[in-house]
N, C-alpha and C positions, 0 to 999 in steps of 0.2 A: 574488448570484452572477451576475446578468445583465450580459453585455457582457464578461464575463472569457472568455479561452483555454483554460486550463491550471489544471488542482489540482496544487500541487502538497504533498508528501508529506515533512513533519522527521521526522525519529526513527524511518525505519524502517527502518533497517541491520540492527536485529538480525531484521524478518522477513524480509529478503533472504537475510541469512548461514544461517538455519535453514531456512528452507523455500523456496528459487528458488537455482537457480545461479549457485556463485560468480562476483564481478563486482563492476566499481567502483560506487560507488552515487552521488555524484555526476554530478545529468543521466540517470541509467535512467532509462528509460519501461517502464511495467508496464501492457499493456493493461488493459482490463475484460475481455475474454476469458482472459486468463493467471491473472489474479487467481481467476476467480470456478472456473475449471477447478482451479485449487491447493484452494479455500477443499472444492469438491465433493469432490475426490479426500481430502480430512481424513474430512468427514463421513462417507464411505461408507467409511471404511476397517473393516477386521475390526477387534475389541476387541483385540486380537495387536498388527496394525500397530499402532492409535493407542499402545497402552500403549509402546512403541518410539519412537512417535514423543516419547512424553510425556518421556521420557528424557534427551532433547536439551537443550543446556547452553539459557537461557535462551529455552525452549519457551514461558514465560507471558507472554514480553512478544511473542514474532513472535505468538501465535493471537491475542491484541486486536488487535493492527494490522491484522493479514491484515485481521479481521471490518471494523475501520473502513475499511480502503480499498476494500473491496466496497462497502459501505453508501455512503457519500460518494460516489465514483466514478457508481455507480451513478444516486441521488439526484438529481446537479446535472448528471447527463445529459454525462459526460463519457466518454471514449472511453480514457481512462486515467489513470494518476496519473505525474508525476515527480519523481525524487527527489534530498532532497539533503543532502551529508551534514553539510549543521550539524544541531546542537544547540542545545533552548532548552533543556532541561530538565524536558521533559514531552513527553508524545508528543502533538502536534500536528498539526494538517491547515492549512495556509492557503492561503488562497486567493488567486491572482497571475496576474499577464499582464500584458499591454498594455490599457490605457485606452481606452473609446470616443473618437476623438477627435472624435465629431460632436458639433456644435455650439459647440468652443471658437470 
């Protein structure tokens, strides 16, 4: 991951649509502070909120994303994730930027 810019973030439209404000996802940027305040505000919710929140149309695929984009984000020391709305067909992270160009 050394020498890259930007994580950036496939397939996570659906934890945008369920848990961050609606918005295009195409190009968002989600800091590591927005993220990791959403991922805190889950855990600490009353047994009430969470069972509410569990309710929500395709709730099982935003709470794994949220958890990887914390995790990752975090990890390779980046300042956020950005997103974008292709599809591979799995929920993926890769990783992208600009190329060192020292030493071509």
């Amino acid at each position: 991951m050394k020498g890259k810019q930007k994580l950036v973030g496939v397939e996570f439209g659906d934890m945008v649509d369920v848990l961050f404000e609606p918005g295009a996802i195409e190009g968002r940027v989600l800091s590591l502070d927005e993220l990791k305040r959403k991922l805190h505000q889950i855990t600490t919710s009353s047994a009430g909120d969470f069972q509410t929140l569990r309710q929500k149309p395709d709730i099982d695929r935003a709470l794994p994303r949220l958890v990887a984009a914390v995790v990752f984000t975090e990890a390779f020391g980046y300042s956020g994730i950005e997103l974008t709305a292709r599809e591979l067909g799995a929920g993926l992270i890769i990783e992208a930027g600009v190329k060192p160009t020292v030493g071509r």
